[in-house]
N, C-alpha and C positions, 0 to 999 in steps of 0.2 A: 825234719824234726819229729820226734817223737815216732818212729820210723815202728820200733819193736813192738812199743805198748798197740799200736795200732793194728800192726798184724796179729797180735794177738786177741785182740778185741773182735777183730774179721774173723779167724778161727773159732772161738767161742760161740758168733753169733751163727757161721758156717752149719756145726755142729748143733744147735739148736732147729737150725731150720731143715737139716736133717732128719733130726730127731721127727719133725712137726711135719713135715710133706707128705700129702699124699694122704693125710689121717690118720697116717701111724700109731701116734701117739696125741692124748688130747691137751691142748696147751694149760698148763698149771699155772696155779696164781704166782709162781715162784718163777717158774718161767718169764713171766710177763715182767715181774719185777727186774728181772736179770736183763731182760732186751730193753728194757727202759733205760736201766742203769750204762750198760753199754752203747747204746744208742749217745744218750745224753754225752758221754766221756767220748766218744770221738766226734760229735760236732764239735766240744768243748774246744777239746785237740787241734780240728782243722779251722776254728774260728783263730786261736793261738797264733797257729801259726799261717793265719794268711793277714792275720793283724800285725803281725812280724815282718811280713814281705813289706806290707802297706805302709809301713813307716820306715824301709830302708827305700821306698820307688819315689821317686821325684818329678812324674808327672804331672798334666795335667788337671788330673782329675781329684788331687787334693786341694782343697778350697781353705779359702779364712777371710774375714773380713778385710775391704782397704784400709787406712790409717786415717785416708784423707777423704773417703765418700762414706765408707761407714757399708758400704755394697759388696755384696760374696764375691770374689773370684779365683781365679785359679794359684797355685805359688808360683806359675810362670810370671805372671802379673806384678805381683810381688817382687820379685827381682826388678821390674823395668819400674818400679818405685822407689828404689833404694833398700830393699828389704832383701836379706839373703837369710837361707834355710839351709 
């Protein structure tokens, strides 16, 4: 998901560290705003879409509380209460 904006986000930032290796060039305040800004939009991105995965996976390791104790457990648990997800 979001496959293109992403590669292009890598390129930009590629090109920047380019720019900046080796002390080439010295990093501008405009710079810095830009690696932020890019930065930020692809954790965004990969937070998206791994929240995506996370609520189509049916593991274990999604919790909610019981009905009947009131205590975290798994939705495997859930099913073996009566409760289907």
């Amino acid at each position: 998901m979001f496959e293109g904006i992403c590669e292009a986000l890598y390129r930009e930032l590629e090109m920047l560290d380019n720019k900046l290796q080796g002390g080439k060039a010295p990093m501008s305040t405009q710079d810095l705003e830009n690696i932020d800004k890019m930065a930020h939009a692809l954790k965004s991105l990969k937070t998206c879409e791994a929240m995506d995965g996370a609520s189509e996976y049916d593991g274990s390791y999604a919790r909610g509380r019981s009905r009947t104790t009131g205590r975290y457990m798994s939705r495997d648990d859930y099913s073996r209460e009566g409760r289907r997800y």
